[in-house]
C-alpha positions in Angstrom: 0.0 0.0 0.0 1.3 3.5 -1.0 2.4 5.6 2.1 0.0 7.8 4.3 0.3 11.6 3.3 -0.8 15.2 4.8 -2.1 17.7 2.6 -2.8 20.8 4.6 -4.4 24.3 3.1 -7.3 25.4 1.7 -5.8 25.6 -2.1 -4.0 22.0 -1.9 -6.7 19.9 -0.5 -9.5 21.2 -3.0 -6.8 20.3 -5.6 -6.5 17.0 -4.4 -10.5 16.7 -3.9 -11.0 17.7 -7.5 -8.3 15.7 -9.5 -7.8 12.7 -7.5 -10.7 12.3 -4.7 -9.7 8.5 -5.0 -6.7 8.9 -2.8 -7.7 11.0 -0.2 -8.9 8.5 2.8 -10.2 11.2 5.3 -10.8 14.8 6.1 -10.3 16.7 9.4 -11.7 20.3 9.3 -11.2 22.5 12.0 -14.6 23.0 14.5 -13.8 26.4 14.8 -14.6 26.9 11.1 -18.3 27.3 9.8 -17.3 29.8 6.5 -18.4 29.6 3.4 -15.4 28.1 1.8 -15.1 25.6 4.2 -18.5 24.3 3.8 -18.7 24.1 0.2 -15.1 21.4 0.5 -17.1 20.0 3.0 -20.3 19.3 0.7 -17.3 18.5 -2.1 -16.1 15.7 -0.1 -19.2 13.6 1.1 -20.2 14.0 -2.5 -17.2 12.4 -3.0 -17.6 9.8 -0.1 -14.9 10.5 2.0 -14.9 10.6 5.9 -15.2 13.9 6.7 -14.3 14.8 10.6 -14.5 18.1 13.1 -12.0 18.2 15.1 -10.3 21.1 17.6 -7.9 23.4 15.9 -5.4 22.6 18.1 -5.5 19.0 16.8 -4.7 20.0 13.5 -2.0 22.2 15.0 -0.5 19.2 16.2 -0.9 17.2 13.0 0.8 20.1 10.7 3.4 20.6 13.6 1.9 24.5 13.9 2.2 25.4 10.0 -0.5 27.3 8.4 -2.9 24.7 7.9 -6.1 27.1 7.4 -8.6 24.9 9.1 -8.2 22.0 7.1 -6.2 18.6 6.7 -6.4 15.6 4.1 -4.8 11.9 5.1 -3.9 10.6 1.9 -2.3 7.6 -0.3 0.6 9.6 -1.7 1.1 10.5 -5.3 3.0 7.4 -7.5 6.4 8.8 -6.6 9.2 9.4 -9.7 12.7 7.5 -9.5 15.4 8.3 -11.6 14.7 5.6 -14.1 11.6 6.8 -14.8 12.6 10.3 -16.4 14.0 8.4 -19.5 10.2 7.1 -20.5 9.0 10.5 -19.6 10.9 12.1 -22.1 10.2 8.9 -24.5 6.6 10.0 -24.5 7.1 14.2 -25.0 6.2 15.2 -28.2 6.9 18.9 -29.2 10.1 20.8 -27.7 11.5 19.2 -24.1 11.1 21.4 -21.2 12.7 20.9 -17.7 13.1 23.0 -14.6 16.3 21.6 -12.6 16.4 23.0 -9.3 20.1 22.2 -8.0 20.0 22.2 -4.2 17.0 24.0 -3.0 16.1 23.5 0.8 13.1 25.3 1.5 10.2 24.1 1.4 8.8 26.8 0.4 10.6 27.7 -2.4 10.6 24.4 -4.0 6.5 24.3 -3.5 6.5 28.3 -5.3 8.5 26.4 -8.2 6.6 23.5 -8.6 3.5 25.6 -9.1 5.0 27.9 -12.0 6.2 25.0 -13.6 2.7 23.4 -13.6 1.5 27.0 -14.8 4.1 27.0 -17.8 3.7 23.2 -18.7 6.9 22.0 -18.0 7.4 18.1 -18.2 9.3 17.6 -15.3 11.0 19.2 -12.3 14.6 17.6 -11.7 16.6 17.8 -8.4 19.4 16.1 -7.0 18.6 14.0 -3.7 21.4 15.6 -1.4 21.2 18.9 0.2 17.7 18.9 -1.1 14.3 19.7 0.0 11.5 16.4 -1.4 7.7 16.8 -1.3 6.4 17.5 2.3 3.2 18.8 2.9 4.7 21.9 3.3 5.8 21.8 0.0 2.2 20.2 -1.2 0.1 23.3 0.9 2.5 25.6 -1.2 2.2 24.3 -4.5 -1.3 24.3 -4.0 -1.6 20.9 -6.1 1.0 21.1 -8.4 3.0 18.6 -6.8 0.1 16.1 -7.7 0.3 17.0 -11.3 4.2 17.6 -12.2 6.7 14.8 -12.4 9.4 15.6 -9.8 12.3 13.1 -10.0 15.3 13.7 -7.5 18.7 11.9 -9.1 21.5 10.4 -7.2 24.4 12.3 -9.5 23.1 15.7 -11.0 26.1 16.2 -13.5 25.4 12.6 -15.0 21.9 13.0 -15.9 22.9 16.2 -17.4 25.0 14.6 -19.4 22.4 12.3 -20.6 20.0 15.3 -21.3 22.7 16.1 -23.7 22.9 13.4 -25.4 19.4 13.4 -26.1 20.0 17.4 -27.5 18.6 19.3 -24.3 20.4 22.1 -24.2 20.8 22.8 -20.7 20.6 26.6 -19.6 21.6 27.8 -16.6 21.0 31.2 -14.2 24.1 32.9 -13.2 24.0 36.5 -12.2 27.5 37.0 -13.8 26.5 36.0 -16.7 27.4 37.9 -20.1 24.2 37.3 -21.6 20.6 38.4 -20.2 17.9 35.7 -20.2 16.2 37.8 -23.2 19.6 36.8 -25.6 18.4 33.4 -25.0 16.7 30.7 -28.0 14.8 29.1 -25.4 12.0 27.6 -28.3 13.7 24.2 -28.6 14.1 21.5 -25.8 15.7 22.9 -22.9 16.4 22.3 -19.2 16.5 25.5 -17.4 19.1 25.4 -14.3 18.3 27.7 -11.3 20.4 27.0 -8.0 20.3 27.1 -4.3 18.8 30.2 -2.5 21.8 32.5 -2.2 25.0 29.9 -3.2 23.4 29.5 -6.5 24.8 26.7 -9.0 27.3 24.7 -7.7 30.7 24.4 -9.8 29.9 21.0 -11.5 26.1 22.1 -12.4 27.8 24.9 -13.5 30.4 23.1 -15.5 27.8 21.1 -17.4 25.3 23.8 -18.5 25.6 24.7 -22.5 25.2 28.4 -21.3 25.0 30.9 -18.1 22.4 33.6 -18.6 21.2 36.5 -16.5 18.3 38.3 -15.7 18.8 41.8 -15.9 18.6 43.6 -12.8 17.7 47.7 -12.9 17.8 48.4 -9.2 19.7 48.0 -5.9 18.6 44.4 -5.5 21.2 42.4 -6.8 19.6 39.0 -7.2 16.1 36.9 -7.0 14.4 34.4 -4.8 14.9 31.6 -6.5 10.9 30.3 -6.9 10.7 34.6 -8.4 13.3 33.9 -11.2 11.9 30.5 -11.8 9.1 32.3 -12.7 10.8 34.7 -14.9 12.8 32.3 -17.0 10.1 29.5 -17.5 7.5 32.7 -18.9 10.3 33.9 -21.2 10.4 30.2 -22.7 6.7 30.2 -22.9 6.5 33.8 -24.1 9.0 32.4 -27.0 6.8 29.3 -27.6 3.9 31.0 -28.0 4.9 33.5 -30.3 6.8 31.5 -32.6 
């Protein structure tokens, strides 16, 4: 049997209750709650016929260890999970242009649940990270991405700079964001299949990642700020490939 699961937050759960109902084996909603939005996932889920249980808020404080749970919580069957040997049949079955986000290092939870939800907003195929020094889906993660990390493929790999390598071979041409760069984002041909490369939240890429990337670009930066939250320029270089894709 797949593994037991949280999925906390408004936005998640009614993700989860409208895409894959199937898996969610409970609900606890908070007694203190009686709103409108609550009601309406309440009426969602006994349509559904799932368990639906009031419960003190503190309760689901407990479950969520005190994150922002909003009054709600789903025990579920967790998504199929993605293993490395999985992403070559992924890319088997993509027809068009390749695209890949490759998040090399990211920790917070956070941020990695921010990028999973602009990737599922610009289509990409699959979100790639290496397993060490790495955040993996956590309900944190889940609540953020309000139910995008049901719907993208994330695959964490054992060696990063070797599955580059065999994105190469396959003619990915893997991009990375460097804020030394020579080039600005905009100088980029990002219409073909690519793997975009962002890295950790303040290191950046690391020196192998770095090594194996076709090309560093930037984003060009008009103020004092002299660089972006990661899941902010994950944003800004998927949309540029999109922008490109749609308009060629």
């Amino acid at each position: 049997m797949s593994e037991k699961f949280l999925v906390f937050g408004l936005h998640a759960v009614e993700a989860l209750l409208s895409t894959h109902p199937d898996r969610i084996l409970r609900l606890l909603v908070s007694k203190e709650r009686h709103d409108q939005k609550i009601q309406s996932l309440i009426q969602l889920a006994e349509e559904k016929k799932i368990s639906v249980e009031c419960v003190p808020r503190h309760e689901l404080d407990r479950l969520s260890n005190r994150e922002n749970h909003q009054g709600l919580i789903a025990f579920c069957q967790r998504a199929n999970a993605y293993f490395e040997n999985d992403l070559e049949n992924l890319l088997d079955n993509i027809s068009g242009p390749v695209l890949l986000l490759i998040l090399d290092g990211v920790q917070d939870p956070h941020n990695l649940g921010a990028c999973l939800r602009t990737a599922n907003a610009a289509g990409v195929h699959a979100v790639i990270a290496p397993k060490d020094k790495s955040v993996g889906i956590t309900p944190t993660v889940a609540k953020v991405a309000s139910g995008a990390a049901e719907m993208v493929p994330f695959i964490q790999v054992t060696n990063l700079a070797r599955t580059l390598r065999n994105l190469q071979e396959r003619n990915i041409w893997i991009y990375g964001a460097a804020a030394e760069a020579d080039k600005t984002l905009y100088q980029a041909d990002l219409k073909g299949s690519i793997a975009l490369v962002l890295g950790a939240e303040g290191s950046g890429l690391r020196r192998l990642t770095r090594e194996h990337c076709d090309a560093l670009f930037c984003i060009p930066m008009a103020g004092s700020v002299s660089s972006l939250n990661v899941s902010v320029a994950t944003g800004v270089f998927l949309f540029e490939a999109v922008r490109q894709r749609v308009s060629s």
